[in-house]
N, C-alpha and C positions, 0 to 999 in steps of 0.2 A: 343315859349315856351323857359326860359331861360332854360341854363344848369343842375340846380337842379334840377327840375322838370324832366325833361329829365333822370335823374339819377333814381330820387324814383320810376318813372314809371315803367323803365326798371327792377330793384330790384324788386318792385311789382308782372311784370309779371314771372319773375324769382321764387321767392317764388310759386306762385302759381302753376307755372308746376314744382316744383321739390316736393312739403308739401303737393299736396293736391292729394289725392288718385283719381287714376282712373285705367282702365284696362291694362296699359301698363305697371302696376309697376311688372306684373309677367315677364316680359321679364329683366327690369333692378333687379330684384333680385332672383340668384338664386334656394336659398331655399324653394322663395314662388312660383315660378315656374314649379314646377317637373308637369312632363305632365302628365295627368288620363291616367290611363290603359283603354282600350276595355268595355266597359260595367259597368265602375265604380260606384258608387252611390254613397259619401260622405257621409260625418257622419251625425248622425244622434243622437238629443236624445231620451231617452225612456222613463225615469221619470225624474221630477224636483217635490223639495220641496221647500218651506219660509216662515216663519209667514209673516204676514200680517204687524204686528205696533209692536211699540218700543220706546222708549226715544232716546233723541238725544246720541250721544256717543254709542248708541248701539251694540253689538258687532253681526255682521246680519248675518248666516251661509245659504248658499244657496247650498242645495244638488241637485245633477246631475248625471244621469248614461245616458251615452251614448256610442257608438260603431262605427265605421267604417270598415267594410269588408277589406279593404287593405291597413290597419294600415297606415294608413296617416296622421292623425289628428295632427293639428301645435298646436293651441289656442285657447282657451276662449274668446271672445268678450262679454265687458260689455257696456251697454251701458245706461244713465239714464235722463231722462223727467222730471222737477221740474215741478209742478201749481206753475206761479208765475215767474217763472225764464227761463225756455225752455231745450234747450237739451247739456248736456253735451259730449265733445270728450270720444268716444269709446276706453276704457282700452282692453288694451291684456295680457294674463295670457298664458306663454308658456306652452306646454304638457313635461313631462320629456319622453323620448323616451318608457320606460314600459306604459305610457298611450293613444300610438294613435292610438292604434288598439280599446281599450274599458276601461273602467274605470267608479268606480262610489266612488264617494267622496263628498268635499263640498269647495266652495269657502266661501272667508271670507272676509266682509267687517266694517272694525272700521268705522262707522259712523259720529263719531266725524270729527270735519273740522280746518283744519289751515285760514283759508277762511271768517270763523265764529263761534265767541262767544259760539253763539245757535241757535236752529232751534226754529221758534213758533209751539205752540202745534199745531196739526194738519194738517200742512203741509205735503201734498201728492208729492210722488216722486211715479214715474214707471222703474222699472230694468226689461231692455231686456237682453237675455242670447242667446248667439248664439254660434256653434263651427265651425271655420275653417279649411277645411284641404290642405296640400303641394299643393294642385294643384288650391286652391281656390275657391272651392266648400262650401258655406256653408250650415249648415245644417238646419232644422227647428227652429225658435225662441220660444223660452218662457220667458213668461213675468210677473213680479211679482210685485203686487202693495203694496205700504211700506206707512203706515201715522205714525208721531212723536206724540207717545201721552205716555203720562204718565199711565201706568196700573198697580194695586196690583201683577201678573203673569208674570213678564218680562221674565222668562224663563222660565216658567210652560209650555212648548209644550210637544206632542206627537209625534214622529219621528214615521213617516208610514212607510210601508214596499215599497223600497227593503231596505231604510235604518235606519232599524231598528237593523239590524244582526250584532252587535259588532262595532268595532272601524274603525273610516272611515279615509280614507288621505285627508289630506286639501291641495288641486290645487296650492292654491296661493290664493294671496289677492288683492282684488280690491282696486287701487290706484286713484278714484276720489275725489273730494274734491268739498263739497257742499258748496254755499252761499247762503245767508238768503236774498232775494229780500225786506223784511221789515226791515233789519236794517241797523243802517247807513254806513256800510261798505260791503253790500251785496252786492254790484258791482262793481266788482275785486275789491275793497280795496277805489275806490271812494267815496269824499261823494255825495250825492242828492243833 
């Protein structure tokens, strides 16, 4: 094996044990480290909401109340499944310190993409919603399935209860960026 080779390899495995997540990353960082208390239970959610469809560009608000007994909660984890395309890298939405013990608000994602054009009608994405807390425990998933269609009622919803009762805080915003596997630049920016 000449020297290059020799080189990218090494870089290679380099990348890989430093970028790619496994269980020792709680020891090298120590935020995400903090060790459970005695009897800890992690967070937990209790309700989530989302419509269901929407036009591409869509402005998607995804409401969430959840709780952790010993205010630990770091983040949001989004994470989303195209038909067509497969699974996108997991976004983190940090907690500001008033919300890691409990909170109930709404994440927000502009649907629109720097990635693509447009979505075709009826393309189905699936958003998992999960929360992390300081010691790495995460909590229960929910998951919300999303089709691109054009409807008369884009925002003709019902906000159920608990969050119906007045004005909500928005978490943060989901930072993924979707591409169209049907068009000629839906993969990363190649063409077919």
């Amino acid at each position: 094996m000449n020297l290059r080779k020799s080189l990218y390899f090494v870089s290679l495995l380099l990348t890989l044990v430093l970028f790619v997540p496994h269980p020792g990353w709680s020891q090298l960082f120590p935020y995400y480290g903090v060790p459970s208390k005695p009897g800890a239970q992690g967070p937990v959610i209790i309700h989530a909401f989302a419509v269901d469809k929407g036009y591409y560009g869509y402005i998607w608000k995804i409401y969430l109340e959840a709780e952790d007994p010993d205010g630990q909660m770091l983040a949001i984890l989004s994470t989303v499944d195209e038909v067509g395309y497969g699974h996108y890298p997991t976004d983190w939405i940090y907690l500001k310190s008033q919300y890691q013990k409990h909170f109930r608000g709404y994440i927000q994602w502009n649907t629109f993409s720097s990635n693509a054009s447009y979505m075709d009608e009826w393309t189905q994405i699936t958003l998992t919603v999960s929360v992390i807390d300081k010691a790495g425990k995460i909590s229960n998933q929910v998951v919300f399935p999303f089709t691109f269609e054009i409807t008369p009622e884009q925002y003709a919803y019902k906000i159920p209860p608990p969050f119906d009762g007045g004005s909500l805080p928005m978490l943060g915003h989901i930072m993924i960026d979707l591409y169209n596997p049907g068009s000629q630049y839906g993969n990363h920016g190649r063409f077919h």
